[in-house]
C-alpha positions in Angstrom: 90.5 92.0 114.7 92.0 90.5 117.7 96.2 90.2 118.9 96.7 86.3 119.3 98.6 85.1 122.3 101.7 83.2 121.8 99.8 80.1 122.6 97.3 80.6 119.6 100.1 81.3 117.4 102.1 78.4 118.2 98.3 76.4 117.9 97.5 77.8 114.6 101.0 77.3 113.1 100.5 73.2 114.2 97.5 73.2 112.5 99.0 74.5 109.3 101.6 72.0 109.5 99.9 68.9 110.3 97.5 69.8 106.8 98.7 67.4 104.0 98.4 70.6 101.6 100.8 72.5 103.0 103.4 74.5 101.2 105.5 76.6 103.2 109.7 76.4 103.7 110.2 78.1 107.0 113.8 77.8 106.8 112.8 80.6 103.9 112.1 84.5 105.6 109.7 85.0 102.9 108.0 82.1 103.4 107.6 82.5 106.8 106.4 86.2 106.3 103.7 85.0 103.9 102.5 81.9 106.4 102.0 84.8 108.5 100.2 86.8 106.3 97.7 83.6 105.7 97.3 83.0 109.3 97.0 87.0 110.0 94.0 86.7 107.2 92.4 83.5 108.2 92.1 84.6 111.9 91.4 87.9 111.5 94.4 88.8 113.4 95.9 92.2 114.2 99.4 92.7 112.8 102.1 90.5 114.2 105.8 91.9 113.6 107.6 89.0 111.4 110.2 89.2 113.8 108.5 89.0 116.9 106.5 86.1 115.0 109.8 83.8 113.5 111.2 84.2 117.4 108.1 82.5 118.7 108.3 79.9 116.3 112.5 79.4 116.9 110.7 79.0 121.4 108.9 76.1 120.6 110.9 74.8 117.9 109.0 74.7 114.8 112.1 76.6 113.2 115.8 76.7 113.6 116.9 80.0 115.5 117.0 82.7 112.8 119.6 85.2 112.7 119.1 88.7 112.3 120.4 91.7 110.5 119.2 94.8 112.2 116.1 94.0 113.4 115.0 91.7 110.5 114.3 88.1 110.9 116.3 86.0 108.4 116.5 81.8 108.6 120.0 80.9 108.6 119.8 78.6 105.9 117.8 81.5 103.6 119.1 81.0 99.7 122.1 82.8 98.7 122.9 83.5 102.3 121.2 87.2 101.8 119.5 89.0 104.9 116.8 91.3 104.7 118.2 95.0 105.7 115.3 96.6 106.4 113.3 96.6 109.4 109.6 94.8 109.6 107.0 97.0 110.6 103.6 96.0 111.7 101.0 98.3 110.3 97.5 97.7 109.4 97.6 100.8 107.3 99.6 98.5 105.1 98.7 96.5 102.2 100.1 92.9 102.9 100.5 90.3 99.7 102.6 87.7 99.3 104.1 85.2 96.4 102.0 82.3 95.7 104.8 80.2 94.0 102.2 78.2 92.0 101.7 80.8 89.3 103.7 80.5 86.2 106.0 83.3 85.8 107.3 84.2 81.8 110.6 83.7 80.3 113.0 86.2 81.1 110.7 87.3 85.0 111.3 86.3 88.6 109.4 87.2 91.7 110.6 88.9 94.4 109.8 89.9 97.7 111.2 93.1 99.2 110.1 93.5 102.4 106.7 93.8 104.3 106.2 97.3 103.3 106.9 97.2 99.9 105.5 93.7 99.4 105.9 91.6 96.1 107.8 92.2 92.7 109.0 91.3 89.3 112.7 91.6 87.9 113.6 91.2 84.8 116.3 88.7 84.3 117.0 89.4 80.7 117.0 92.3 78.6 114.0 93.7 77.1 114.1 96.3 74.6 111.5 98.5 74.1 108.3 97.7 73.1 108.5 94.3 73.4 105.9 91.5 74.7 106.7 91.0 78.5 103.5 88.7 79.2 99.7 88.5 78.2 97.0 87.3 81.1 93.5 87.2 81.1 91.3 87.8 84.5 91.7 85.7 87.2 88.9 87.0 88.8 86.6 88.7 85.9 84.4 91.5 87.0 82.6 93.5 84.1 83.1 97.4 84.3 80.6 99.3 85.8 79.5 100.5 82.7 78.3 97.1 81.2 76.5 95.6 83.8 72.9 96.3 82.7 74.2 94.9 79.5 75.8 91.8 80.8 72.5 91.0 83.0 70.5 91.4 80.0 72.7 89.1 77.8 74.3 91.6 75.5 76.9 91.1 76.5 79.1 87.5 77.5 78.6 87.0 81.1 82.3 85.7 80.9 84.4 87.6 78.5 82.4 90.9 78.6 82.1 90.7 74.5 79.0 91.7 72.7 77.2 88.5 71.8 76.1 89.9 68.5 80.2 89.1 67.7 80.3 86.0 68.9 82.5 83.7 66.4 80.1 81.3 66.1 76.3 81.9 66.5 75.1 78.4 67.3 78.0 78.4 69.8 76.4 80.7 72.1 75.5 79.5 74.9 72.6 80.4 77.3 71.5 80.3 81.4 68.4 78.4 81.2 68.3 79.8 84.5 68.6 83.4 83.7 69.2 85.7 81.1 73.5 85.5 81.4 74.6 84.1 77.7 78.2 83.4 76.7 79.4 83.9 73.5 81.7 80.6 73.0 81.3 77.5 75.1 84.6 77.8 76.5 83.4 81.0 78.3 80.6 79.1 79.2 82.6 76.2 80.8 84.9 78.8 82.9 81.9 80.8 83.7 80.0 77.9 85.3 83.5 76.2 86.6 84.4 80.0 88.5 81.6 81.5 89.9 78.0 81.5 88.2 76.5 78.3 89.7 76.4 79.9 92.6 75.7 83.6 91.7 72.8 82.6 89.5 69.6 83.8 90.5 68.1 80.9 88.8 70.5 78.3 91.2 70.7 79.8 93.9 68.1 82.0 94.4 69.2 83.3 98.0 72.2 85.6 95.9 68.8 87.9 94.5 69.8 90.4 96.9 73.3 90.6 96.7 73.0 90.4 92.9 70.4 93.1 93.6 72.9 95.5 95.1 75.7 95.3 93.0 73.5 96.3 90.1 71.8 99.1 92.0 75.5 100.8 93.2 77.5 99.3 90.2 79.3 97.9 92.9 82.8 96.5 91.2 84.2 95.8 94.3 81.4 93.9 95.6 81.0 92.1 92.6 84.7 91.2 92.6 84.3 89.9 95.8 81.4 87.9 95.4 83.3 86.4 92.3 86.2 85.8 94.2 84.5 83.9 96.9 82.3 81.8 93.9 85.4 80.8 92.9 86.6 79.3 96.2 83.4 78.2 97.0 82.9 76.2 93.8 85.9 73.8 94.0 83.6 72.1 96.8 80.5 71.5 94.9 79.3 68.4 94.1 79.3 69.7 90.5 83.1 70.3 90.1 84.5 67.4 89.8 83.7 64.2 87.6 79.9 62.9 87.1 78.4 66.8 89.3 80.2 68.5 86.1 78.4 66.3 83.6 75.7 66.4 85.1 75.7 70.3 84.5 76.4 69.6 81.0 80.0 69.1 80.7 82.0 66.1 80.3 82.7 64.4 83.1 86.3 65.9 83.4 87.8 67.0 86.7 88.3 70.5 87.0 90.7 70.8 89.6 93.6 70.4 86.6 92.4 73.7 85.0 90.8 76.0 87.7 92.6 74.4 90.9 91.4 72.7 93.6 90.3 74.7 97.1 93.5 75.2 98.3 95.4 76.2 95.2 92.4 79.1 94.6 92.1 79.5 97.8 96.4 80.7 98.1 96.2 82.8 94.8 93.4 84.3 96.1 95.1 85.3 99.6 98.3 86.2 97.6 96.7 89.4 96.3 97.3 93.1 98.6 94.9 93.3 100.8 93.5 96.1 103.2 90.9 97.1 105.2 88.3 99.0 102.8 87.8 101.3 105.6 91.4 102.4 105.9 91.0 103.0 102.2 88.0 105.0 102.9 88.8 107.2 105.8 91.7 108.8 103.2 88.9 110.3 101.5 88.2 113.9 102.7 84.3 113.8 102.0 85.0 110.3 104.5 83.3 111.9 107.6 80.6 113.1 105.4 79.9 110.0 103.8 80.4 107.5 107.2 77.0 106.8 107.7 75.7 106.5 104.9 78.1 104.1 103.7 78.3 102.0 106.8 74.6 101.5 106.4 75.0 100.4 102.7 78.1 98.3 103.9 76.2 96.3 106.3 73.5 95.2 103.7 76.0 94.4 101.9 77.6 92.0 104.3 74.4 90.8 105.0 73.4 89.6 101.5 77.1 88.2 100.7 76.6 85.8 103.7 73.3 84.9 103.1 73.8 84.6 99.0 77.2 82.3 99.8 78.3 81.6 103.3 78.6 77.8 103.5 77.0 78.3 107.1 73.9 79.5 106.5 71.0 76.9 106.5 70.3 77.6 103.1 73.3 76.4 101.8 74.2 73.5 103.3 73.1 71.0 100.6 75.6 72.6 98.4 78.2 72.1 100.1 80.4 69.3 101.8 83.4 70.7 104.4 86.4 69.0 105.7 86.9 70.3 109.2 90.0 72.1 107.7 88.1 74.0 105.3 85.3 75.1 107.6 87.9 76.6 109.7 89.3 78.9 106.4 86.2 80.0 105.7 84.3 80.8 108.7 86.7 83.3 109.2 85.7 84.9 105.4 82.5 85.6 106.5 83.1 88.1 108.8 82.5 91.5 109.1 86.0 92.6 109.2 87.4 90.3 106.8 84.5 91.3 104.1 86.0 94.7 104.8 89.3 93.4 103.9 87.9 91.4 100.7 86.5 95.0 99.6 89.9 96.3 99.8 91.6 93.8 98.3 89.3 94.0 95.2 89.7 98.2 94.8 93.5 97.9 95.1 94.0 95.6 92.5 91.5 95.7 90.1 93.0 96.8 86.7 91.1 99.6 84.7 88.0 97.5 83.6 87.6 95.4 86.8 89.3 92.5 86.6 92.1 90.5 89.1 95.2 89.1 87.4 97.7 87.5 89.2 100.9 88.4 87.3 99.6 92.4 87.4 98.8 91.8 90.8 102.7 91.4 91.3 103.9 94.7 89.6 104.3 97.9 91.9 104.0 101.8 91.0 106.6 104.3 89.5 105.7 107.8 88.5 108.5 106.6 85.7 107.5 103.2 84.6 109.0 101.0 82.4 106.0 98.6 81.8 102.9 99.8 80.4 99.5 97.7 80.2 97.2 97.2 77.2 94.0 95.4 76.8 94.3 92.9 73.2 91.5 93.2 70.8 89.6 90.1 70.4 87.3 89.9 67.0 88.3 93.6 66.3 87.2 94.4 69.8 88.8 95.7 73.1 89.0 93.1 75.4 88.2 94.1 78.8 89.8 90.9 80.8 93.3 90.3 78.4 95.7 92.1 79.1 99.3 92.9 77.6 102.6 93.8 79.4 104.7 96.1 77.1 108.2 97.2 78.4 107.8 101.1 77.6 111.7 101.6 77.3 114.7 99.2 77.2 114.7 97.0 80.2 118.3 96.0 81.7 118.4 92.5 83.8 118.1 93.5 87.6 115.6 96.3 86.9 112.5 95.7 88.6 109.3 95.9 86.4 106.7 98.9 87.5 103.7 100.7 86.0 101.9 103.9 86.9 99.0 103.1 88.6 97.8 106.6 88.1 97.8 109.4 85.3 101.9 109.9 85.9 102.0 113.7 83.9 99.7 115.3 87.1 101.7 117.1 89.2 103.5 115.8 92.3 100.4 116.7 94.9 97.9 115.1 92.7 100.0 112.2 92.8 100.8 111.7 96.1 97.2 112.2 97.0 95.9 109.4 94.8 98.0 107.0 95.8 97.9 107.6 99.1 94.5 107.6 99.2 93.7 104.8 96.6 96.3 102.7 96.9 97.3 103.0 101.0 101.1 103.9 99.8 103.6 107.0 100.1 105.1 109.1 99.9 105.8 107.6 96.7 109.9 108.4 96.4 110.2 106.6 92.8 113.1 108.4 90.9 110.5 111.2 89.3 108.9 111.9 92.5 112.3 112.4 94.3 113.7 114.8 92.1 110.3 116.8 92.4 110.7 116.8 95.9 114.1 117.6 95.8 113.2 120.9 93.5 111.2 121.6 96.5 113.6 121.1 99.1 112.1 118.1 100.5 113.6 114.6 101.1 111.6 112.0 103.0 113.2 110.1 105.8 111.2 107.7 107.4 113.0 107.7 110.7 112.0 111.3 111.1 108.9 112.0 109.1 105.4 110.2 109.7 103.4 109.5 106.0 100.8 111.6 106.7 102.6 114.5 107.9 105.5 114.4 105.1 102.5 114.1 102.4 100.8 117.5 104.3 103.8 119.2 103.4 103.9 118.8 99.7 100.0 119.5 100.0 100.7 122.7 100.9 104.1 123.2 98.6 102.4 121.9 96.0 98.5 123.2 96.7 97.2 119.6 96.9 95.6 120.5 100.0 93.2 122.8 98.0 92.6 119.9 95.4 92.0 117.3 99.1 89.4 120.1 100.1 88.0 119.9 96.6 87.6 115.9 96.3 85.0 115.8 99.3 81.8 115.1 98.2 79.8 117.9 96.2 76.9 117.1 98.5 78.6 118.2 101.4 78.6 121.6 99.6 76.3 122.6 97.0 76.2 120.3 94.4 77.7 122.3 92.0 80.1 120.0 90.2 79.2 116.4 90.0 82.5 114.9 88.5 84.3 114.9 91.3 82.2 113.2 93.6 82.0 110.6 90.1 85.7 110.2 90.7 85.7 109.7 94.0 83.0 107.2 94.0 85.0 105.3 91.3 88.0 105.3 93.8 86.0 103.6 96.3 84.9 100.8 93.7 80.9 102.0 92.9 
């Protein structure tokens, strides 16, 4: 990662303008703070402070002076006339997201964004009572759990859905890969399948994804795979076979797909709207992290390596697949990078929901030891469904209240907790009302002017004996194998 100098900025930002696809109302602070995320992202910038960023812009005119209210940027002509309150903070420890204003919200649901530490939101603008439907969403980005892989490759189960085959509604609907073994129970999984990501993670297609297909089987890789998907996705709204006569030449019917699964720069914005990390600031929470170092970084860099050679529009191989605008060679270039694969893998483990997949309402709801929102996975043809899920309000909802779930098991104790999110989800201390009043019962109170994370979350370790349950968690090889299941949890933290 590299800081920009004010020139670059001020470059980059033209360029953004003077795209015909562009989207962003800088007279809006949110706005501006997620054109800055996309440009931090695309150029594999260090962190820029939103402030120091909108007062560059206000120099050379791009934006009206903004006005501030201690510390924190705010355009003048910002709706409602509200100012943000609390300060910006540039921290690559921190998961950055932003709104992407093109996904449908449900009745009775706004977004919101808080600030850059806290990120996005939802807030109910209606009651809810108990129990009732907030929202249903399937995958955006399907990944199948680690546990159904082998069975997936083999074409048990749909390559799409994640469904047995044997269920499939329909037999003669079923749909094969005359170019593998992948099958797809209904045609319509078919269609997404091929319109998403598998014309181009086909072995049979492309055979230069062997390796990387290779891998992610091996490690039962999740977060590769997600990322691999992710990119298909992008990557396939510039086929020739997405649009018109390509698609029916692939056996469709001659239909645009743009209307249904976006073109490259809607995908490409949803995709960038999701948190997103460094997978090696994820890591180096672990305890078992300088144990493990090597031997990941190894596996890492084959992993690179066969992602860019399976899909990087660059590479020689692929270059008859593919046909760039200058504007899109310039996004994706940057994808292919080292350090933003490392950020891909992060953004993957951070948000994928319990079977794998990336949604882009869930994406939006943050973490309370005391949630009101719980998430269930809808049977399809008497069968749990690994890529739709339901949002449930777990108690009655008043308008205002913001929507949260527990993204960990929220009856372990306060250490546990704090741990886990800390080191899985590259928040804390988490000071949601449960957590507080624990802390309080311990005489502790967190005050970010005078505490730093790590050293606030060390003293509940030892108030709580976390720190015997960190010294635990390191990997059983480092001691003497005796106990396997940790090291299994701790691997499935880290998205194998």
């Amino acid at each position: 990662m590299v800081a920009p100098t004010e020139a670059q900025i001020v470059e980059a930002v033209k360029a953004e303008l003077a795209q015909d696809s562009f989207t962003f109302d800088l007279s809006q602070q949110d706005e501006l703070i997620r054109l800055l995320a996309t440009l931090e992202l695309e150029h594999d910038w260090d962190s820029i402070p939103s402030k120091k960023f909108a007062t560059i812009l206000s120099k050379h005119s791009i934006i009206a002076s903004p006005s501030t209210t201690n510390g924190e940027p705010t355009a003048s002509s910002s709706a409602g006339g509200k100012k943000k309150k609390k300060k910006s903070k540039s921290d690559t420890t921190i998961p950055k997201s932003f709104i992407d204003t093109t996904i449908p919200l449900p009745p009775g649901i706004r977004s919101e964004y808080f600030d850059p530490i806290k990120g996005k939101g939802l807030v109910a603008t209606r009651a809810f009572p108990r129990g009732e439907l907030l929202f249903t969403e399937d995958a955006y980005v399907p990944t199948p759990p680690p546990e159904a892989f082998d069975q997936m490759s083999s074409g048990e189960l749909c390559a799409q859905c994640f469904l047995p085959i044997s269920s499939a509604p329909v037999a003669l609907a079923v749909k094969n890969c005359n170019k593998c073994k992948y099958r797809f129970c209904t045609s319509a999984c078919w269609k997404q399948a091929m319109a998403t990501h598998h014309t181009l993670l086909c072995t049979g297609m492309n055979v230069e994804a062997n390796e990387l297909m290779r891998l992610i089987g091996q490690h039962k890789w999740q977060s590769l795979h997600s990322v691999a998907r992710s990119l298909a996705r992008l990557l396939t709204t510039l086929t020739d076979g997405y649009q018109g006569e390509g698609w029916k030449r692939t056996g469709g019917k001659g239909e645009d797909l743009t209307d249904t699964y976006g073109d490259f720069d809607t995908v490409y914005a949803r995709l960038s709207s999701f948190a997103t990390v460094s997978e090696l600031e994820r890591r180096s929470r672990n305890p078992g992290w300088s144990t493990e170092k090597s031997s990941f970084e190894a596996i890492l860099s084959s992993a690179h390596t066969a992602l860019c050679t399976a899909l990087d529009p660059s590479s020689p191989s692929q270059n008859p697949k593919f046909t760039l605008t200058p504007t899109q060679t310039s996004l994706l270039q940057p994808l292919f990078t080292l350090p933003s694969f490392l950020k891909l893998l992060g953004r993957s483990n951070i948000n994928m929901e319990k079977f794998g997949g990336l949604y882009s309402l869930h994406s939006f709801l943050n973490h309370s030891c005391s949630p009101n929102v719980e998430i269930r996975h809808v049977p399809q043809r008497g069968i749990l469904a690994s890529m739709k899920i339901a949002a449930l309000a777990l108690r009655d909802i008043q308008p205002g209240e913001e929507l949260v779930i527990s993204y960990i098991d929220p009856t372990t104790r306060l250490g546990r907790r704090q741990l886990l999110l800390y080191r899985d989800y590259c928040f804390g201390p988490c000071t949601c009302s449960k957590c507080t009043a624990e802390l309080a019962e311990l005489s502790l109170v967190y005050d970010p002017k005078k505490h730093g994370v790590k050293g606030f979350l060390d003293s509940v370790a030892r108030k709580t004996g976390a720190d015997a349950e960190q010294a635990a968690a390191a990997p059983q090889h480092a001691k003497n194998g005796e106990d396997a299941n940790l090291e299994e949890e701790l691997r499935a933290s880290l998205g194998f």
